[in-house]
C-alpha positions as CSV (number, residue, x, y, z in Angstrom):
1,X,80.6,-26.2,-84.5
2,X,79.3,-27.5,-80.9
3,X,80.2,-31.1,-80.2
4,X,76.9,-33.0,-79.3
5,X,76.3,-34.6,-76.8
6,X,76.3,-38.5,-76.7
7,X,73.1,-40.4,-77.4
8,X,74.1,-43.0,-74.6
9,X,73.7,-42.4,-70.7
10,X,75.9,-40.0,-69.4
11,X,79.1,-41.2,-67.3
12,X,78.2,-41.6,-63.6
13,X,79.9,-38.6,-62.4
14,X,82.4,-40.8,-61.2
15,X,84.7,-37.3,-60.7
16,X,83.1,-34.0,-60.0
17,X,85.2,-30.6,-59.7
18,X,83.5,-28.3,-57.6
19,X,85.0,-24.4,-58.8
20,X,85.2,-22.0,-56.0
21,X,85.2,-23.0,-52.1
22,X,83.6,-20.7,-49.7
23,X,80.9,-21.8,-47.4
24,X,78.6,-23.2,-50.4
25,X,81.7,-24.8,-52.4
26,X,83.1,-26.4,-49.3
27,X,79.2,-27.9,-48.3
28,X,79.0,-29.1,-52.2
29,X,82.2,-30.9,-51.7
30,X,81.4,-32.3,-48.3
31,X,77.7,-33.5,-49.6
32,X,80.1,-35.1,-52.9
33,X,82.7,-36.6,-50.8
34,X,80.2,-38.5,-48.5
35,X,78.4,-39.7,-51.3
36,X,81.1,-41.6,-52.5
37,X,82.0,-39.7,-55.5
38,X,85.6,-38.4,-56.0
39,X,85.8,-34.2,-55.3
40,X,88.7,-31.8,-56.9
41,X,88.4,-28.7,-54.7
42,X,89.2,-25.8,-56.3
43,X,90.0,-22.0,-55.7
44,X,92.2,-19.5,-56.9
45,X,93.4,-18.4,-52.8
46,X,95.6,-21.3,-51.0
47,X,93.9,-19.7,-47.8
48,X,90.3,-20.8,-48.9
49,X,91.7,-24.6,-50.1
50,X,93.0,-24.8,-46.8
51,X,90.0,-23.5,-44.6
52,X,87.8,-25.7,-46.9
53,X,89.9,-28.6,-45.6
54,X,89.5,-27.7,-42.0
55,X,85.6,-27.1,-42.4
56,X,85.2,-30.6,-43.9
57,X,87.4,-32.3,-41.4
58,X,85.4,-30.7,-38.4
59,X,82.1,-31.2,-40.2
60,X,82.8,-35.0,-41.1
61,X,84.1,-35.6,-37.1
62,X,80.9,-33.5,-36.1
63,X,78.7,-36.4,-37.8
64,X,80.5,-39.3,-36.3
65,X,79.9,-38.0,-33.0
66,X,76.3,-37.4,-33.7
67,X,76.2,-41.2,-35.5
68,X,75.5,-40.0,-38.8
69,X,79.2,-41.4,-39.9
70,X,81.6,-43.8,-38.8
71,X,84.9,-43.1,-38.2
72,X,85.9,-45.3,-41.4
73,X,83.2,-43.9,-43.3
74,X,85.0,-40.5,-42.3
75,X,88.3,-41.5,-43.2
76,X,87.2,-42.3,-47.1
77,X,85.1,-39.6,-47.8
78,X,87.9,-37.0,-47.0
79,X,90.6,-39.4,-48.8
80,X,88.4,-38.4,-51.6
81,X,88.8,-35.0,-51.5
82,X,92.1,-33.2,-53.0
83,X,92.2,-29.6,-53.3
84,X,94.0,-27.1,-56.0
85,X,94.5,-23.7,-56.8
86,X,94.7,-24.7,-60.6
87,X,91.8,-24.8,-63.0
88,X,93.9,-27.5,-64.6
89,X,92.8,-30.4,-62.0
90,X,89.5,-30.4,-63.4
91,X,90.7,-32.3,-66.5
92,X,89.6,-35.5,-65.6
93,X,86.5,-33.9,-63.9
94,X,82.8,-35.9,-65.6
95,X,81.1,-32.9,-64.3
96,X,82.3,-29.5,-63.1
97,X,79.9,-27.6,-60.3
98,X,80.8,-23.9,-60.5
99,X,80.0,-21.9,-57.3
100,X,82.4,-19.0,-57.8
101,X,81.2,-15.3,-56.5
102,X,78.5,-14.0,-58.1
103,X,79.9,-12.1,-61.2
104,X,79.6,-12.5,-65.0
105,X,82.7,-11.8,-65.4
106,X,84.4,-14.1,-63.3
107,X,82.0,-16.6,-64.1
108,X,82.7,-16.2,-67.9
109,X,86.5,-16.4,-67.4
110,X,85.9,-19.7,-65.9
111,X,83.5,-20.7,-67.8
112,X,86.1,-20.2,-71.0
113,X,88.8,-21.7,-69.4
114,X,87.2,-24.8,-69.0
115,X,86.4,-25.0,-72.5
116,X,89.9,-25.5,-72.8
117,X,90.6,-28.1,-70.2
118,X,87.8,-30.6,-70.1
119,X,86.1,-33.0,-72.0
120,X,84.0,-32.6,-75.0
121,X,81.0,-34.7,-72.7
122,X,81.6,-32.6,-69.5
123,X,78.8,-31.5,-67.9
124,X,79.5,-27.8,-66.6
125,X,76.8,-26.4,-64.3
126,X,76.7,-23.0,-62.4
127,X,75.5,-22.6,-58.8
128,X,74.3,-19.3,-59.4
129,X,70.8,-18.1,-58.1
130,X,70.8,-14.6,-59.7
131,X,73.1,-14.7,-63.3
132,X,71.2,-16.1,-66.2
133,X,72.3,-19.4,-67.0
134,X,71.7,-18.9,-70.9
135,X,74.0,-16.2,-71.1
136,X,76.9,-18.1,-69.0
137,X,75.8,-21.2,-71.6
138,X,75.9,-18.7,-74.9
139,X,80.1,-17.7,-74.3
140,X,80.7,-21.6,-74.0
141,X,82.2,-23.5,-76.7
142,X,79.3,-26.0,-75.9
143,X,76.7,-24.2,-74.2
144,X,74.3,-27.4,-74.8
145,X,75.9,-28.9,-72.2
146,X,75.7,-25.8,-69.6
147,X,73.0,-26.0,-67.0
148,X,72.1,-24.7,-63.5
149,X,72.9,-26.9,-60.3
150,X,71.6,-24.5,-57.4
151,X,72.0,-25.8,-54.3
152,X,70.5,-24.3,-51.1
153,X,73.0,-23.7,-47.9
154,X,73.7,-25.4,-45.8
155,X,74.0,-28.0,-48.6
156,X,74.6,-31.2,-46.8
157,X,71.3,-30.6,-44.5
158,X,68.7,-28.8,-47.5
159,X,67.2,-30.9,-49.6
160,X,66.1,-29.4,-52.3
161,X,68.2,-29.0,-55.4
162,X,67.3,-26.9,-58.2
163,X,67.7,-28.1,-62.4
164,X,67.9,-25.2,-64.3
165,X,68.1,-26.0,-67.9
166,X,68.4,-22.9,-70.8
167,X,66.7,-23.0,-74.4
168,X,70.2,-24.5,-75.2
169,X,70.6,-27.0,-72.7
170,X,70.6,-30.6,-73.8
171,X,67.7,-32.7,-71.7
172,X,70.7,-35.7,-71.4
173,X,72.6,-33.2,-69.6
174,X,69.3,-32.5,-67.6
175,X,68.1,-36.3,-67.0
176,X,72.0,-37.1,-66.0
177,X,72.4,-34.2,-63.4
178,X,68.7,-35.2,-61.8
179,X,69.8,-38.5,-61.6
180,X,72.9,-37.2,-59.5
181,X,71.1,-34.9,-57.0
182,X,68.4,-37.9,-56.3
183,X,71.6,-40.2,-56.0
184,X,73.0,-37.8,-53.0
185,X,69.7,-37.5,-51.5
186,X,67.9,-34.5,-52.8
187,X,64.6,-33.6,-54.3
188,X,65.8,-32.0,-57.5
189,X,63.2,-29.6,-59.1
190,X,63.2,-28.8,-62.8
191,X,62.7,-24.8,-63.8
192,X,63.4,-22.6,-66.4
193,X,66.1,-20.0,-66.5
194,X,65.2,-16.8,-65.2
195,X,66.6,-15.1,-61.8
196,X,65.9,-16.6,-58.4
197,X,64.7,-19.4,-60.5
198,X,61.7,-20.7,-57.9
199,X,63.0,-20.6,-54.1
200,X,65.1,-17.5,-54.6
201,X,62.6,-15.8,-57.2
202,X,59.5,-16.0,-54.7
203,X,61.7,-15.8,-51.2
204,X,64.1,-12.6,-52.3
205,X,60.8,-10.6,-53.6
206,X,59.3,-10.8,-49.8
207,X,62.6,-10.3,-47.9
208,X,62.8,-7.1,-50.1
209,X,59.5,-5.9,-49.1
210,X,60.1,-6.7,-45.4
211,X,63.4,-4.7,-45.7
212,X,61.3,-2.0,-46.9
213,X,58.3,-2.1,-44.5
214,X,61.1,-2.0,-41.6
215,X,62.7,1.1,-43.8
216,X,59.7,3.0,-43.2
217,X,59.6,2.7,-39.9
218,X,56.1,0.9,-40.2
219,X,56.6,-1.6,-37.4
220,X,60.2,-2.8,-35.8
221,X,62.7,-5.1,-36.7
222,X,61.4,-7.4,-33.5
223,X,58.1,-7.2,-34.6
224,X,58.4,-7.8,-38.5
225,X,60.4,-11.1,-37.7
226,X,58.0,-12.5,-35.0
227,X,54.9,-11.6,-37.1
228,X,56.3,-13.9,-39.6
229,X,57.7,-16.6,-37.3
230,X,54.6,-17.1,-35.3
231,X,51.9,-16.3,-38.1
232,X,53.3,-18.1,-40.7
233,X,54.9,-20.9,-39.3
234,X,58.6,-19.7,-40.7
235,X,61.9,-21.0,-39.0
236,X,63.1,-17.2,-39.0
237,X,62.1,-13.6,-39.6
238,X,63.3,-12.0,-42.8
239,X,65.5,-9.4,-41.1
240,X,67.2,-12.4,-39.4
241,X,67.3,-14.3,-42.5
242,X,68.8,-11.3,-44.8
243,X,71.8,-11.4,-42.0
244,X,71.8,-15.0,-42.3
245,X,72.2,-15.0,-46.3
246,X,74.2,-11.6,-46.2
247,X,72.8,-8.6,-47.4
248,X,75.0,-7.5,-50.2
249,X,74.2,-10.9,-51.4
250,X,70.6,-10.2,-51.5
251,X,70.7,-6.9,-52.8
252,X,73.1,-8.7,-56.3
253,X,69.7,-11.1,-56.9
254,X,67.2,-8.7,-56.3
255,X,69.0,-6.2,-58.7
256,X,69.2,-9.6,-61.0
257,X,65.5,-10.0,-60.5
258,X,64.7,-6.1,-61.2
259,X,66.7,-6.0,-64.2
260,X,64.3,-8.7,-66.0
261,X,61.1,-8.1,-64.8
262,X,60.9,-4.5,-63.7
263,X,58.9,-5.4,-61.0
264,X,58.8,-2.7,-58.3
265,X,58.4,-5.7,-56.2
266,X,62.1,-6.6,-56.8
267,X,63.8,-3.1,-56.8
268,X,65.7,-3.7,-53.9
269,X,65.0,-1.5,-50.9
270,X,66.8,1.5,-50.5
271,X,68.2,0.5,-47.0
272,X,69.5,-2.8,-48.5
273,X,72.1,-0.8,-50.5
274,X,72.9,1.7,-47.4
275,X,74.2,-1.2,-45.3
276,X,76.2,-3.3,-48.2
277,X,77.9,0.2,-48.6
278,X,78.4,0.7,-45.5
279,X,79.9,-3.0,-45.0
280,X,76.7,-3.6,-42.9
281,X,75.8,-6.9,-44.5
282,X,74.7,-9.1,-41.6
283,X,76.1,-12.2,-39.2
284,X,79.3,-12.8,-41.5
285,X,80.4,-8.9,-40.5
286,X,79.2,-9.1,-37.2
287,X,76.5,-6.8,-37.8
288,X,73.5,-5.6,-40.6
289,X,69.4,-5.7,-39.3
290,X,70.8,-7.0,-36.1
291,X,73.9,-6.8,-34.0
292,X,76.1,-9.9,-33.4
293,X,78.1,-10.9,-30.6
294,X,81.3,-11.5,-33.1
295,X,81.5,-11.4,-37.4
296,X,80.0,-14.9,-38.1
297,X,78.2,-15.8,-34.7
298,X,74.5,-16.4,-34.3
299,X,74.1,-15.0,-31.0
300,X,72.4,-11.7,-31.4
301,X,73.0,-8.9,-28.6
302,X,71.8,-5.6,-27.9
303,X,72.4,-2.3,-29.3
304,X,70.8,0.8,-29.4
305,X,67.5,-0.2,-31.0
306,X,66.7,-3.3,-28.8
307,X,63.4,-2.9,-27.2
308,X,64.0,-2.0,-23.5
309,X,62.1,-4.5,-21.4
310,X,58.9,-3.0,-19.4
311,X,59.4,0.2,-21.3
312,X,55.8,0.7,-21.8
313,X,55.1,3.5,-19.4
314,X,51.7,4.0,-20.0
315,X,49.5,2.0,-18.2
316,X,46.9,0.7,-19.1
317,X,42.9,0.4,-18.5
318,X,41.8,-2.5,-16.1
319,X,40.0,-5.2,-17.9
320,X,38.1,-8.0,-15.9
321,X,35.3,-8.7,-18.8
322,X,35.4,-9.3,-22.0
323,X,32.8,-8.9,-24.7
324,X,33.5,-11.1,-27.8
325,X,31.3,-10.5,-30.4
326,X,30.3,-13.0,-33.5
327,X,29.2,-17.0,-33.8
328,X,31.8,-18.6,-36.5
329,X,34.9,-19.8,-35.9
330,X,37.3,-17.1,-35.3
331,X,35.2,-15.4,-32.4
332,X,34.7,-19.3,-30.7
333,X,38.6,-19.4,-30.5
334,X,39.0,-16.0,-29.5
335,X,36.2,-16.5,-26.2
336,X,38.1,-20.1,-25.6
337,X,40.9,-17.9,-25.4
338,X,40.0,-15.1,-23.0
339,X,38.0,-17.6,-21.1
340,X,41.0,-19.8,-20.5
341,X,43.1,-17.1,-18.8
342,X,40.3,-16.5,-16.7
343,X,38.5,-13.9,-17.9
344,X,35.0,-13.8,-17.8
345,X,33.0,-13.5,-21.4
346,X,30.3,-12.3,-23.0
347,X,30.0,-14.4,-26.4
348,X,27.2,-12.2,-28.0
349,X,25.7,-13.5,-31.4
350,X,22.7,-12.2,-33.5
351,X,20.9,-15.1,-31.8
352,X,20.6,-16.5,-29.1
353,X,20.7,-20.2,-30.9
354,X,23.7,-19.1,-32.7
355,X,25.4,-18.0,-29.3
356,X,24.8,-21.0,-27.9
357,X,25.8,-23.2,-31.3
358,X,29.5,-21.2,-30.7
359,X,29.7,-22.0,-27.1
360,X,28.9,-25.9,-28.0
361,X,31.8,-25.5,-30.2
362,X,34.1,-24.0,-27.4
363,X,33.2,-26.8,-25.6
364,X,34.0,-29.4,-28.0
365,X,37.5,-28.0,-28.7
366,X,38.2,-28.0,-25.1
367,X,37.0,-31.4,-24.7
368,X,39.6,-32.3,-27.4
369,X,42.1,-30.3,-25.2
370,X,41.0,-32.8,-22.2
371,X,41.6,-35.9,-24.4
372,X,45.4,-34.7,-25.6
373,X,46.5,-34.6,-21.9
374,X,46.3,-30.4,-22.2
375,X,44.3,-29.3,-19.6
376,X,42.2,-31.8,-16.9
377,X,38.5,-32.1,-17.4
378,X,37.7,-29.8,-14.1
379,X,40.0,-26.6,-16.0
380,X,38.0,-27.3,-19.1
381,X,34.6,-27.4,-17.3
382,X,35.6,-24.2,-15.2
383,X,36.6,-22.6,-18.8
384,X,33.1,-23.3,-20.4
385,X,31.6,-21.4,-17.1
386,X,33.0,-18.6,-18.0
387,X,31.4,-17.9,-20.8
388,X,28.1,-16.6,-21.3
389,X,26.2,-16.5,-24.2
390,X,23.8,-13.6,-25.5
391,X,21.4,-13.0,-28.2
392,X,21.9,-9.4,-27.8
393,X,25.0,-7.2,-28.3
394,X,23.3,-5.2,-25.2
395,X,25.4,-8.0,-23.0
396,X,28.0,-5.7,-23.3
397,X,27.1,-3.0,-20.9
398,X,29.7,-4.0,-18.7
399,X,32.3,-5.2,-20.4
400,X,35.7,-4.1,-19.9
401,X,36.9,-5.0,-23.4
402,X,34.8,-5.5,-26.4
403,X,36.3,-7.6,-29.6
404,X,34.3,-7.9,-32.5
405,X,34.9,-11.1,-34.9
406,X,32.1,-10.6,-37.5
407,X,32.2,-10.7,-41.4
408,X,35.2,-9.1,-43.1
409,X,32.4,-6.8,-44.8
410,X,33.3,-3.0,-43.7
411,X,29.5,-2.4,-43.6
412,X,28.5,-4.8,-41.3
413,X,31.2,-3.9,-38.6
414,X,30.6,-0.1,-39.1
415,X,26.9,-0.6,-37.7
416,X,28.4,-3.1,-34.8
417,X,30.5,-0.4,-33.5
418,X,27.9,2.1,-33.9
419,X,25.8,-0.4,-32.0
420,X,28.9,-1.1,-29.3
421,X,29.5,2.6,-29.1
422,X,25.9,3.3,-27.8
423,X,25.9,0.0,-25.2
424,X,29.4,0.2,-23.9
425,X,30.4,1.3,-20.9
426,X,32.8,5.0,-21.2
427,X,36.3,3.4,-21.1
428,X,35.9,0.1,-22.8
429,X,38.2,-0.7,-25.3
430,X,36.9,-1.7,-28.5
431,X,38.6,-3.4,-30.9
432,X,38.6,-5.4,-34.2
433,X,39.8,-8.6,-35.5
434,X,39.6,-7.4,-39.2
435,X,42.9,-8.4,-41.1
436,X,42.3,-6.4,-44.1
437,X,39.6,-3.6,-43.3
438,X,41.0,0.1,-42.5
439,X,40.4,0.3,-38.2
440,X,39.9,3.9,-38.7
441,X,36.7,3.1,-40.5
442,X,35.3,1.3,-37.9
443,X,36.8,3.5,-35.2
444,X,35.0,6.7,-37.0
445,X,31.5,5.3,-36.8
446,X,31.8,5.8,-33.2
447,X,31.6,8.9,-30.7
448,X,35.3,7.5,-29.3
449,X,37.5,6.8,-32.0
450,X,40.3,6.7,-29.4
451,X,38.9,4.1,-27.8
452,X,39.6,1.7,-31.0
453,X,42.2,-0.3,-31.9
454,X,43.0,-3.2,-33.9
455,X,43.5,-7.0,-32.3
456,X,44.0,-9.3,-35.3
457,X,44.1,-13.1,-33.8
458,X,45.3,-15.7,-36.0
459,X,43.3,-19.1,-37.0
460,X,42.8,-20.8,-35.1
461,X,43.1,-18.6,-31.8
462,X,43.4,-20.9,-29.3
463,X,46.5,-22.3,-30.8
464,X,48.0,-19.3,-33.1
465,X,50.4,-17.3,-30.9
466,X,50.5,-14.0,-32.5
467,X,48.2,-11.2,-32.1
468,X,48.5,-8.0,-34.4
469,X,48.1,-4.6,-32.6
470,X,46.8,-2.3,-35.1
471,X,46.4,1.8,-33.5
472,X,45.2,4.0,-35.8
473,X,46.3,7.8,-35.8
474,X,43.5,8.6,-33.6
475,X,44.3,5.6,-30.8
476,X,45.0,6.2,-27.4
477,X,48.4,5.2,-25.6
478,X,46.7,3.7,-22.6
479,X,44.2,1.9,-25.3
480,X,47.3,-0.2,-26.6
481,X,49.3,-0.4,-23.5
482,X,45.8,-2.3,-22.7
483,X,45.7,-4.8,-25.5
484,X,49.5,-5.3,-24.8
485,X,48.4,-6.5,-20.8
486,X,45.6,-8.7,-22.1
487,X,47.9,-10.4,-24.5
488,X,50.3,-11.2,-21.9
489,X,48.0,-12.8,-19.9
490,X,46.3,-14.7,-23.2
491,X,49.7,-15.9,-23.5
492,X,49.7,-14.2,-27.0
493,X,52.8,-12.6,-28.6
494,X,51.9,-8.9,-29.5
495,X,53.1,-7.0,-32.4
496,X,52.3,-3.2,-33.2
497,X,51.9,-1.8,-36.7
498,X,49.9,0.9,-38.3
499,X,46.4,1.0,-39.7
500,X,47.4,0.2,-43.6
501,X,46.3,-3.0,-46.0
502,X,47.5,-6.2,-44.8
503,X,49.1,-5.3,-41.4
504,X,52.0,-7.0,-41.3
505,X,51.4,-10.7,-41.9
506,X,49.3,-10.3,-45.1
507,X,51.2,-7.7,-46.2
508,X,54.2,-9.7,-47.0
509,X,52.4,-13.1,-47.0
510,X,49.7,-12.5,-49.9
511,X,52.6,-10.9,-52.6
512,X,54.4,-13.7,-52.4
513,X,51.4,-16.4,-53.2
514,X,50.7,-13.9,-55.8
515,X,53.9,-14.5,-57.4
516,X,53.4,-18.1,-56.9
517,X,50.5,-18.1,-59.0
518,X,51.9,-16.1,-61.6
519,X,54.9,-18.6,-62.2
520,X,52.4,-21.6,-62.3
521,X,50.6,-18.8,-64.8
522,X,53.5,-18.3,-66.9
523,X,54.1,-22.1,-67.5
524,X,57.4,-21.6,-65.3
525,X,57.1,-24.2,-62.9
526,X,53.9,-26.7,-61.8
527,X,52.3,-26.5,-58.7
528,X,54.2,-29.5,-57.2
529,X,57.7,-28.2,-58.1
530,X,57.0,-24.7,-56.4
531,X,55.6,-26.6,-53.3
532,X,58.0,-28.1,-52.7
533,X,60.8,-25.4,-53.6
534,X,59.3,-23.4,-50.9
535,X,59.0,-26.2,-48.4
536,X,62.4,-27.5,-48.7
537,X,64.8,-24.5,-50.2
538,X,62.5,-21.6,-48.0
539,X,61.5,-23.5,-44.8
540,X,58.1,-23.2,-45.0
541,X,55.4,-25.4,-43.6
542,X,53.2,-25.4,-46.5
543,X,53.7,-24.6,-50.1
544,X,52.3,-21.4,-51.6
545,X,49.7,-23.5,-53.5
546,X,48.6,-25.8,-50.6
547,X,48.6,-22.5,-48.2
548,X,46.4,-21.0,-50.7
549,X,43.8,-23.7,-50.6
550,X,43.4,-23.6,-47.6
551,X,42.8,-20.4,-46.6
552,X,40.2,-20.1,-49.6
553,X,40.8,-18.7,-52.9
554,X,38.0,-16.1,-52.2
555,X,39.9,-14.8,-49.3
556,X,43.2,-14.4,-50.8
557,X,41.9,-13.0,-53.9
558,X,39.6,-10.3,-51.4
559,X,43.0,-9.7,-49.4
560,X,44.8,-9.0,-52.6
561,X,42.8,-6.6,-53.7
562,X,42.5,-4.7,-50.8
563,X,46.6,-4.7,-50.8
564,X,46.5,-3.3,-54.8
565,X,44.1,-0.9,-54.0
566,X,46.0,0.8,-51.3
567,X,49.7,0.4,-52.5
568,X,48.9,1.2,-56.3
569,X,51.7,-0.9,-57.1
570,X,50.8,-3.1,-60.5
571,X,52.7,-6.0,-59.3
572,X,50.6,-6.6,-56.4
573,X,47.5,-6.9,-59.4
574,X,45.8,-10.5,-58.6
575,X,47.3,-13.1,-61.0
576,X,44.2,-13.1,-63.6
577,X,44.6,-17.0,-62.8
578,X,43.0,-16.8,-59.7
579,X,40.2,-14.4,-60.6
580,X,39.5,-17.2,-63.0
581,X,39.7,-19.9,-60.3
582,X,37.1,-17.6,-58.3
583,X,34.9,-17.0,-60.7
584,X,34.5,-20.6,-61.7
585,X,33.6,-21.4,-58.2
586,X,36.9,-23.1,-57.2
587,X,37.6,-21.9,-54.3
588,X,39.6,-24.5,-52.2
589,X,39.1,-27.5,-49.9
590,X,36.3,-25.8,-48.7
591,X,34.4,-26.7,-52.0
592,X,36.8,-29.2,-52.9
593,X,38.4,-28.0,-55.2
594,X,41.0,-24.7,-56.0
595,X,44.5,-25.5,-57.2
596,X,44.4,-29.2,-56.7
597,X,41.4,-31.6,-56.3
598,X,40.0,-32.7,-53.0
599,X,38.0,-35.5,-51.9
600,X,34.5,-34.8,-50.7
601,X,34.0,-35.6,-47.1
């Protein structure tokens, strides 16, 4: 019979045996060590005792010269540290941290022989992020006092900690562990069991799905991971950041995540098992997505499918006008834009009034841009002179370039390029800012399909660096090596892709707020917890929830749809939730109120 747990608080964790000392063991230990607590170090290979000593002792001097330690502070955190190759010197241990290789069996085996060797009130807790923490709980002798203690690498800088209790954990064990990780500084976030738990469950699901967009060739390695980086704020691409975690390591949790939900979604990709098989699994190997100067370095070098610089042959057109059609938001940025490199514009609306509401606008912003010290009052006034508003899209008879940045309604921009078709010059480029419309629909109700090619700016445009550029099977070369030139001199960062749902951005961004909503859904995890999981354990500026707001529950659910429909794939189906939220009106902060609540201005 299972010995139960204590009614009265937990022991401090005065001791804590962390079992298995690679990178994430040896980080544990140093986060441990500093905090004062005691730290048995153990691992069955004398080598990887030894090199977990070295890595402490140059982490440790690392933060005294950077101030974060003193020297004596140094001195007694690593006094506190002893290492062993025996499983034994975790007797004494108040709680045991396992972060051994991802493997049931070798996580059982220890798992069993601590049963044997500790305390009947030791706390045991596995740092897995793919294994299910109930069945590593169900073959201990006390599986109530089993639990999850994922930690995110590198662990003394990430501050997010993640709880994982089972249907047989016992909430003391829970309370006393959250106690610990707010002790050493960490936001600890309380989720079920089930693989990837929240971070790793919504992150691994959209690195799988980059893997596979690169995998057919859809865009370029270059261009996936800067899509990402400059539209969605991320600290890296997810080609970099599959090297980063190791690939074979990212194919184990995705097959993990497949082999409970059967979600295509988490099959891993194809290519992800070429290159573990091929021993292609990223920077600790020296190579995977990317080539690196040595096995474990950062630095990133060339091979043979680096982009050769100025290898665009083609030139292309010349444009000295541009026509920017539209009066909201989007197509003000967009002329601020074009206008600020020096172009000269046409800002066409269905109105004159409305043309000249949109250039007001321009006008505030770049007063805004004066007051910030970003540009001096006489570059802001020569900007606005640019720009000439119309209330007619017959303004564009001499435009070079005309960019349309109407309603996402396929309708309405069918008839505008029907419309630009007839008053265009022959040669103009025109192009669209849809992110989610087919450009080959618009590009057929014109006489010169080649002529059209997606642009897909960013909001807000004047500030958003990327620039999607979307040719369709009928596009001309010279048409994109055009839009490439202009973005240059907009200062924009230009990535191509093909005419499917979603581009690239929305592609990988809207599955994963999807997935989001379907584990607040579920019950799995509230709101707040996944938030913040993604903020602090996935890097991202905003949580999946707070991203979602404000880009407008209408929008994503529109954009989700559009994804389904093309892909076919079930798990891209809107999360019923937010058809609800839709259809009840909620639909953000622009009507205050979608996930969360929001204070009427």
């Amino acid at each position: 019979m299972a010995t139960p747990l204590p009614d009265a608080p937990l022991s401090p964790f005065k001791t804590i045996a962390v079992v298995g000392l690679g990178t994430m063991g040896t980080g544990i230990t140093e986060v441990l060590a500093r905090a004062g607590r005691e730290v048995v170090g153990i691992d069955v290979s004398e080598a990887a005792t030894a090199h977990a000593v070295a890595a402490l002792e140059t982490a440790t001097a690392h933060a005294v010269e950077r101030g974060r330690l003193t020297a004596q502070e140094r001195t007694d955190a690593l006094a506190r540290v002893r290492t062993s190759t025996d499983l034994g010197a975790a007797a004494d241990a108040d709680l045991v941290i396992e972060v051994a290789p991802e493997s049931y069996e070798i996580k059982h085996q220890i798992f069993r022989a601590l049963d044997d060797i500790v305390r009947p009130d030791t706390i045991l807790a596995t740092g897995t992020n793919a294994l299910s923490v109930t069945r590593l709980a169900a073959d201990s002798a006390r599986p109530e006092r089993v639990l999850g203690l994922h930690f995110f690498n590198p662990a003394p800088a990430m501050k997010l900690v993640e709880v994982v209790s089972s249907v047989l954990t016992a909430p003391t064990a829970v309370a006393a562990v959250t106690d610990l990780a707010i002790e050493l500084g960490k936001e600890p976030v309380a989720v079920g069991d089930r693989p990837g738990f929240v971070a790793d469950g919504l992150l691994f699901g959209y690195l799988n799905q980059a893997a596979a967009m690169y995998e057919a060739k859809y865009a370029s390695r270059e261009d996936i991971d800067a899509a990402m980086r400059l539209g969605c704020g991320l600290p890296m691409g997810p080609l970099a950041l599959l090297d980063l975690i190791g690939i074979d390591t990212a194919r184990t949790v995705l097959e993990a995540m497949y082999s409970e939900s059967h979600d295509r979604l988490h099959a891993p990709a194809p290519i992800l098992k070429q290159l573990s098989e091929a021993g292609l699994t990223g920077r600790k190997t020296g190579r995977g997505f990317y080539s690196y100067e040595t096995p474990g370095s950062a630095t990133v070098v060339r091979d043979a499918l680096s982009p050769v610089e100025g290898a665009r042959l083609t030139p292309g057109r010349t444009v000295r006008s541009v026509g920017v059609a539209g009066s909201g938001t989007m197509a003000s940025g967009i002329a601020e834009v074009f206008a600020k490199a020096g172009y000269d514009v046409v800002l066409a609306a269905r109105s004159e009034e409305k043309a000249q509401v949109a250039k007001s606008r321009i006008g505030k912003s770049l007063s805004r841009s004066v007051d910030k010290g970003r540009m001096t009052a006489e570059a802001a006034a020569q900007t606005l002179e640019r720009i000439t508003p119309a209330g007619s899209y017959d303004s564009f008879a001499d435009v070079d370039l005309a960019v349309e940045a109407v309603a996402e309604d396929l309708e309405i921009k069918q008839q505008l390029f029907a419309t630009l078709d007839k008053v265009c010059k022959p040669g103009a480029v025109l192009a669209t800012t849809t992110s989610s419309l087919p450009v080959v629909a618009c590009a057929r109700a014109t006489s010169r399909p080649q002529d059209v090619i997606g642009m897909h700016f960013f909001n807000p445009a004047p500030a958003m660096k990327l620039v999607e550029v979307v040719r369709t099977v009928l596009t001309d070369v010279d048409v994109q090596s055009t839009v490439h030139e202009v973005c240059v001199k907009i200062k924009k960062h230009a990535v191509d892709c093909g005419d499917r749902a979603g581009f690239i951005v929305n592609a990988l961004l809207f599955p994963y707020l999807n997935n989001a909503i379907k584990m607040v859904q579920e019950h799995y995890a509230s709101l707040d917890d996944i938030d913040a999981a993604m903020k602090l354990g996935g890097g991202y500026p905003m949580g999946p929830f707070e991203l979602l707001d404000v880009v407008g529950l209408d929008v994503s659910l529109a954009i989700e749809k559009v994804l389904h429909r093309e892909f076919r794939d079930p798990g891209l189906a809107p999360a019923p939730l937010l058809e609800h939220l839709v259809a009840a009106g909620c639909l953000g902060r622009k009507t205050g109120r979608g996930f969360r609540e929001y204070a009427r201005r």
